[in-house]
C-alpha positions in Angstrom: 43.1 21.1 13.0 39.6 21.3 14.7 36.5 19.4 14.7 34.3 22.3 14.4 32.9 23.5 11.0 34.0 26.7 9.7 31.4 29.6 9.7 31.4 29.6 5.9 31.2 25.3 5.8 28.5 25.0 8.8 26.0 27.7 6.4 26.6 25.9 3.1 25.7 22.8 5.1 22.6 24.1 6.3 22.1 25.6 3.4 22.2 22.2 1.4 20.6 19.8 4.2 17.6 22.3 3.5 17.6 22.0 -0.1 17.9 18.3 0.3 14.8 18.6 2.6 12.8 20.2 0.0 13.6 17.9 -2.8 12.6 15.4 -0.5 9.5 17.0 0.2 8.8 17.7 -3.6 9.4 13.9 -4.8 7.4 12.7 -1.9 4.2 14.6 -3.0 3.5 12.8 -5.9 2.2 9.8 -3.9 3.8 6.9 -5.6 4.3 4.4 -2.9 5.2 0.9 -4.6 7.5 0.4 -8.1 6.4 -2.2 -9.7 9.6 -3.4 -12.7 9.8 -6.6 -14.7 13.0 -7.7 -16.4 10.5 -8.0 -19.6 8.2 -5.8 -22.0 7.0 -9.4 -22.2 6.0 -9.9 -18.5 4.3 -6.6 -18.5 0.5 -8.3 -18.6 1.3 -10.0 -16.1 2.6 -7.9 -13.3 0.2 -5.5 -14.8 -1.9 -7.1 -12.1 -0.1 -6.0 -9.1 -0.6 -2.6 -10.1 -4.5 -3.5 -10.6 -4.8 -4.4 -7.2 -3.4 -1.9 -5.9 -5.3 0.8 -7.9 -8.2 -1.5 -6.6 -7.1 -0.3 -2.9 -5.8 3.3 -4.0 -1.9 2.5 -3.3 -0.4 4.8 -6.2 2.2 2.6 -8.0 4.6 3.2 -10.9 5.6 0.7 -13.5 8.7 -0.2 -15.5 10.7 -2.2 -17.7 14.2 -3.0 -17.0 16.6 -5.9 -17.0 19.1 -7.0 -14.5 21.3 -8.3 -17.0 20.7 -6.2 -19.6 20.4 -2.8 -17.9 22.5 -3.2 -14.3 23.2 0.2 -14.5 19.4 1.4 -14.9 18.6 -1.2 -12.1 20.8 0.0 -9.4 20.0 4.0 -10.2 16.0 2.7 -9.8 16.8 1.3 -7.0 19.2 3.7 -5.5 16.3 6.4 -5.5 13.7 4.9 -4.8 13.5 5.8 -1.7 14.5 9.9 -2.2 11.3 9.5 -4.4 8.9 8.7 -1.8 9.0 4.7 -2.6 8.1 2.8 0.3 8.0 -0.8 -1.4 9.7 -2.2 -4.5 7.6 -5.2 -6.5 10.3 -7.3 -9.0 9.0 -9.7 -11.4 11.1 -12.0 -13.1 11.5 -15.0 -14.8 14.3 -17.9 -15.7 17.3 -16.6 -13.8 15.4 -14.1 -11.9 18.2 -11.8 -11.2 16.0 -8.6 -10.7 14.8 -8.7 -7.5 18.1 -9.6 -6.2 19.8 -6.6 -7.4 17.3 -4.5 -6.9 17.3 -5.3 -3.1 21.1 -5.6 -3.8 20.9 -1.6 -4.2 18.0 0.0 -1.6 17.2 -0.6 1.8 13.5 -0.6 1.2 11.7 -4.0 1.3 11.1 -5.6 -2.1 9.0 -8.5 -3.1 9.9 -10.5 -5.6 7.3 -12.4 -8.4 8.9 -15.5 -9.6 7.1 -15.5 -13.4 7.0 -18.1 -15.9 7.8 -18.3 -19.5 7.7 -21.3 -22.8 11.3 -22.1 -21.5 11.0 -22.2 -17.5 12.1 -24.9 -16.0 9.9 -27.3 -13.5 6.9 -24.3 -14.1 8.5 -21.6 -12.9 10.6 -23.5 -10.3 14.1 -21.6 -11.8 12.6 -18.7 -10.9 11.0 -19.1 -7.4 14.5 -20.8 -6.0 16.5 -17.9 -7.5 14.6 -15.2 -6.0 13.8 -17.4 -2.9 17.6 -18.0 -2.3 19.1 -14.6 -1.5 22.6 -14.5 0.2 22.5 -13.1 3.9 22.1 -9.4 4.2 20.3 -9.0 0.9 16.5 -10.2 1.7 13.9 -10.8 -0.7 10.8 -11.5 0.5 8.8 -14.2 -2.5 5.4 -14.5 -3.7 4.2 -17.8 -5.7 4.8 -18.1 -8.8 2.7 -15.8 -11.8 1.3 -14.3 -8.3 1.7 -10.5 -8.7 -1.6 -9.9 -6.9 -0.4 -11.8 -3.7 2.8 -9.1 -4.1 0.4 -6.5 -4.2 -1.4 -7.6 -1.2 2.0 -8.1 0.4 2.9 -4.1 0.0 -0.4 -3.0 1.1 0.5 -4.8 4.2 3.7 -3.5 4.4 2.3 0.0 3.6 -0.3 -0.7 6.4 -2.9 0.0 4.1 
């Protein structure tokens, strides 16, 4: 058995890195550099405010709902592609248990920021939140933002982004 490709194998390869290449190229052009998702329809005012800010400093940004215990499987396909779709940072509010940022960084290599958010039954103001997102395991980093702070995520990415 040899190491080479086949004639046949090393075109279809070629053939499919450069179809690859031209999805890439595709998804890339639509200029959405930050996803902003919330475990909540609920937190969605809030985090609404990292996407103001960066609107305010023309970093295109998409929104979206999805929960970490309630949709894993959505999670880790968002997170997954975001990258392949031109995503450079990932934004995660969440509240309580604050799962979602974890297992969204759990799934991508890009950085992602999470928002620790409040809600009537947080505990300590938020703390639940913060100290779950705040203490990620080793090899799945998280960077954290104060609590009900979107804008500070926003301003995070930016300077991520370089922008």
């Amino acid at each position: 058995m040899t190491d080479e490709l086949s004639p046949i194998r090393a075109t279809e390869s070629a053939e499919t890195s450069e179809t690859v290449a031209a999805l890439e190229q595709e998804l890339e052009t639509n200029g959405v550099l930050v996803g902003i998702v919330m475990g909540s329809e609920s937190d969605m005012p809030m985090m609404e405010k990292a996407a103001a800010e960066l609107n305010r400093r023309g970093i295109a940004n998409e929104i979206q709902v999805m929960s970490a215990h309630r949709n894993p499987d959505t999670v880790a396909e968002y997170a997954k592609t975001a990258q392949a779709r031109g995503l450079k940072v990932l934004i995660a509010g969440a509240g309580l248990a604050a799962a979602l940022p974890g297992a969204v960084a759990a799934h991508t290599e890009l950085p992602v920021i999470g928002v620790p958010l409040t809600s009537k039954t947080s505990v300590g103001g938020g703390l639940d939140a913060l100290l779950a997102i705040a203490q990620m395991p080793p090899g799945v980093p998280v960077a954290c933002v104060g609590v009900d702070n979107p804008k500070n995520a926003a301003v995070l990415a930016a300077r991520i982004l370089g922008a």
